[in-house]
Structure formats: C-alpha cells, structure tokens
N, C-alpha and C positions, 0 to 999 in steps of 0.2 A: 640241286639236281633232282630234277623230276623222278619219279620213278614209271615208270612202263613195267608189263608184266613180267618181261626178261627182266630186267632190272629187278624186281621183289623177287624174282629167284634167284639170283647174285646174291643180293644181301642177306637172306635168308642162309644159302648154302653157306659166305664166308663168316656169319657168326654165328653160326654151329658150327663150322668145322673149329673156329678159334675158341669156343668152350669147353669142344671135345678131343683139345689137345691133348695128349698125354696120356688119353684114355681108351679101353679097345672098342671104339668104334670109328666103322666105316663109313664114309657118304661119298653119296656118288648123288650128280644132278646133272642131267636126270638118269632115271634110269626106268627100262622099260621091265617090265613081268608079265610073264605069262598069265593071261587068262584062264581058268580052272574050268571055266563051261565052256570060253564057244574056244579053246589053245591058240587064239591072236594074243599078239603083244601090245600092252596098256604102257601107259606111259604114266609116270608119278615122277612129280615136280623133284623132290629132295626126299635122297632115302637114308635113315640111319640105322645098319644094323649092328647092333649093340653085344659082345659076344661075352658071353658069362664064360665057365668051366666048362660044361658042357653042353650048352648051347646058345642059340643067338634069338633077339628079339629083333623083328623088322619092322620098324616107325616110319613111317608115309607124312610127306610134309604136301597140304597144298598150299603153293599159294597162288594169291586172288589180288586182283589191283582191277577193281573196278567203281566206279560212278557211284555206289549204291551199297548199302552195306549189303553182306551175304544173307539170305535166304534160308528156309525151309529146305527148298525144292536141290539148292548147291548141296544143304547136309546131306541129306538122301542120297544125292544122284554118288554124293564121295564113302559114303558107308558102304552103300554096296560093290563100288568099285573098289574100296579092301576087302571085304569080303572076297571078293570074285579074284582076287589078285594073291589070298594067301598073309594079309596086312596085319601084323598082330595088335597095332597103334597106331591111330588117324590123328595128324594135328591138319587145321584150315589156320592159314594165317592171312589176315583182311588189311589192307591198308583205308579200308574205310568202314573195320567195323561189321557188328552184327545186328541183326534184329534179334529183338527178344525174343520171338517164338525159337527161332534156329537155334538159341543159347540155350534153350528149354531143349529140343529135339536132340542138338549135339550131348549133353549132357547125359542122355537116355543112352545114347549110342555110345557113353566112354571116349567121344571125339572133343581134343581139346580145341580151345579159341582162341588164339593169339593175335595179336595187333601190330602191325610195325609203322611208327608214325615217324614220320622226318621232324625235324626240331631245327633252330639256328644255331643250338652252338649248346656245350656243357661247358660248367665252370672249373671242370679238372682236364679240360684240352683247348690248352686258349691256341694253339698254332690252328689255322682252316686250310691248309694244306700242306703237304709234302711235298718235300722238294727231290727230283730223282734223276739220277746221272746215268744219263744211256749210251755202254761205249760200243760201238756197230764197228767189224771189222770190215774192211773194204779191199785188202789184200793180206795173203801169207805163203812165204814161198820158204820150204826147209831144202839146206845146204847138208848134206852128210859125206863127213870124210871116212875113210879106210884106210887099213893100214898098209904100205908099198906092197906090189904083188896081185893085189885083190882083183881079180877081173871084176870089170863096170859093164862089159854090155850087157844089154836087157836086162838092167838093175832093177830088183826087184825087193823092195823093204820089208820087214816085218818086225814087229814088234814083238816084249818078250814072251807071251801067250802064243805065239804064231800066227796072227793075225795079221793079213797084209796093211801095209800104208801106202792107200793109195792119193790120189790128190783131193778122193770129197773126204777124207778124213784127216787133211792140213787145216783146215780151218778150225774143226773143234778142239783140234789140239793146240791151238794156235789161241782160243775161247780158254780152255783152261788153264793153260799157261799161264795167260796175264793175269788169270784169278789168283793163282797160287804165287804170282812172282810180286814178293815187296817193292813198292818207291816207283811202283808203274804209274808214268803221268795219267794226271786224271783231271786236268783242267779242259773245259771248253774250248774246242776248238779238233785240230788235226794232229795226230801224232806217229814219229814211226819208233818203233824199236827193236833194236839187236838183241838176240838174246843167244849165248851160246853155254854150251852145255861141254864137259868132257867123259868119256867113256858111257853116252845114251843106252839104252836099253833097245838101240835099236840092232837087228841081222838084216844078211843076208846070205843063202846058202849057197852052200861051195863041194856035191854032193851031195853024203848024206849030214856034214856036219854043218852049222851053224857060225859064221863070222862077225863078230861085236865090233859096230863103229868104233874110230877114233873119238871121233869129235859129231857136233849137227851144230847148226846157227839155223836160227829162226828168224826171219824176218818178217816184220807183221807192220801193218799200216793200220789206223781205224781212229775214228774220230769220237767225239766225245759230246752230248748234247744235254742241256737240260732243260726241265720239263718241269712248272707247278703244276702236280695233280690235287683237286680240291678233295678234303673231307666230305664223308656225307654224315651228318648226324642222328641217328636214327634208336628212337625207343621202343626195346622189344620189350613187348608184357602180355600179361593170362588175363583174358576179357574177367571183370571185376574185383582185379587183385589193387590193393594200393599202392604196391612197390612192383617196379618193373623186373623183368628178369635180367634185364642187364641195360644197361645205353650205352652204343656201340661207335665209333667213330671211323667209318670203313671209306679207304681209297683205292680206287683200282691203276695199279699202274701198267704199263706196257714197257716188259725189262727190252726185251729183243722182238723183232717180228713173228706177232704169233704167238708169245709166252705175255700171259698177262699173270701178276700176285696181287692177290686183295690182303693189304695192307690193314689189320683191325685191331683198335684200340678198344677192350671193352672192359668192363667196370665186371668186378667180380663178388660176392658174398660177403666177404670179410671187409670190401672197402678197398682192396687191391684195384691198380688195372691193369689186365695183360696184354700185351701187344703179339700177335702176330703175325707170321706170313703164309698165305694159305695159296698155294699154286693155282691156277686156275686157267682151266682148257678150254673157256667159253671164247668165241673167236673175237677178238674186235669190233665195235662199229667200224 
C-alpha cells in the first residue's frame, strides 16, 4: 500500500494512539490551534497531549510524505509554527528521510526525526491480512405488547430514562442488540432474526404515571459480508538510532458505513506485541 500524505497521517496517528494505550494521553488528527500573533487557526498533523498531575504537555507531530528528504527550510518553516501555536514538542516524521543539515538544524531546535518506512512483511506476523465480517442491517421493525386495557392510540414509547423511541432509534437498537445477543448467525450471506424479550424496559404514559410493556419482539433483517483487508508493514524509528521504536503491522478496516478502526499489531520494548483497535473518524476513500 502506497502511502499518500493522508495516509502517513493515518499511520502515524493509529500507532501512537496504540502505544499510548493505557496511558493519559490524548490525540487528535488533526487538530487545529490557534495562532498567538496573527489568532487564525493553524492546523498540526497529530497532536499528543500528554497530562501529568498537574499539568499537560502538547507534542506536535508533522508529517511529510514527499519525493525528497525534508530540508532546512521544512525545519524552520515547523519550529516556528510551534512556536506561534503554543507547541511544547515538535516531532517531523519523513517517509523519505532527512538531509544532514536539517538533522543538524532540528537537533538545535529540540525538534525530533522520525522515519516511517514501509517493509514486506516482519517475521513475527506472518498472516498479510485480516479478515473482517461486516454485518449491515437492512431492516428492523419492533413489536410491543401491553397489558389489556392500555389505550394504543398515538402510542408513544419511551425508554427507561424518558427518552422517546422513535423509528430512527430502532435501528441502533436493533445494532446493539445483535452485539449483545449470543449464537447471532454470522455466516455470509442474508439473515433474519426474532428476537423477543419479556417485561422490556420499555413505557408509555397513562397521565402522570408510567405503563411497562408486557412483552417487544424485534425483528431485524441484515446481511453479512466479508472482506480481506491487507496489513501494511511499516518501521517506525529516530533518524540515527539502530533499533526502531517499534514495527507496526496496521489494517484499516471499514466495520459499518462511515466507521473505520485501525487494526495495529506493534512490537513493544520488552519483545511483546500488542494488538489494538484504535477508532478512526478519517472518512473513507
């Protein structure tokens, strides 16, 4: 998989955020800051703000996917745009590299060098892709009964917070359901299923008080698809170090329309490797 500049910002974000699992820090990509001299909003690739006891450090990640290693003129043009943005820590990450001067210039400026190069493959992930089951609902219609007596016209539902249930919130509950319900088919193809419930948590009011269903049946239709999504192989490391800071095996998958997770296998310190899933809001190609 090629990389394009979105793309080294993808990869960049999903293996930091799978390193800084666990840990209190935030990123966001991108995200924009205010300018201190002219108060326009700058944009910085990958932000990680790091939050101690009582206070937080803000690390600025750029990266760079171009032709030609980075420059002099890139170190500069990005110190001062920390500077001017309030940036405590500049990293540049190159998928092709620096020139010496600039590793000389960053180094003045406290601005790290990082590299992310793509590879064919590590010898501790021999799978090249994942394999992922996308199940897309395509209908869901809920059935609720009452106990004799109940007036039904302009039936009006709610859940037990007082929340209405209207029709655009059968479907996600229809989404959770099959997550939470055991021995839901999950083979390829078309499926429907019944699903009934007794004494649901769902009302309706009768006055000022509140009436608890009998019963609900859920009926839900949605199909099921798979997909090999390929690994990408990629070596992250500090421009002249001989050990990488980790080598990363990242998939992006697409769970539902619109929700994509970066899927990341990365090599850790002690010879671990951890796998995570890190959400991801970047839209689709």
């Amino acid at each position: 998989m090629a990389k394009t500049g979105r793309d080294l910002q993808r990869l960049i974000r999903a293996i930091e955020a799978a390193r800084a699992a666990g840990q209190p820090i935030e990123i966001e990509s991108p995200k924009r800051i205010r300018d201190k001299i002219t108060g326009k909003l700058r944009e910085h690739d990958v932000v990680l703000t790091i939050t101690h006891e009582h206070h937080a450090i803000v690390v600025a990640l750029e990266c760079r996917d171009r032709s030609r290693p980075i420059g002099v003129d890139a170190v500069e043009a990005f110190r001062s745009k920390c500077d001017d943005t309030g940036i405590h820590s500049g990293v540049m990450v190159s998928s092709r590299g620096f020139t010496s001067t600039a590793k000389i210039k960053a180094a003045v400026y406290n601005i790290r060098c990082l590299s992310l190069d793509q590879v064919d493959g590590f010898d501790w992930c021999l799978p090249t892709a994942v394999t992922v089951l996308r199940r897309e609902i395509t209908s869901a219609n809920l059935h609720v009964e009452f106990p004799q007596g109940v007036k039904l016209e302009d039936l009006v539902l709610y859940d037990e917070n007082g929340m209405v249930i209207d029709k655009g919130r059968v479907g996600p509950i229809a989404q959770q359901t099959l997550i939470s319900t055991p021995n839901i088919p999950s083979t390829v193809g078309s499926h429907n299923v019944r699903l009934h419930q007794n004494s649901p948590l769902i009302y309706k009011l009768e006055g000022a008080h509140r009436v608890q269903a009998l019963s609900c049946t859920l009926l839900v239709s949605y199909t099921v698809a798979c997909e090999e999504v390929p690994f990408s192989f990629q070596v992250y490391s500090s421009a002249g170090a001989e050990k990488p800071i980790t080598e990363a095996a990242v998939a992006t998958a697409e769970l539902a329309p619109g929700r994509l997770v970066d899927l990341v296998l990365c090599t850790e310190a002690d010879g671990r490797v951890s796998i995570s899933a890190v959400p991801n809001s970047t839209k689709p190609d």
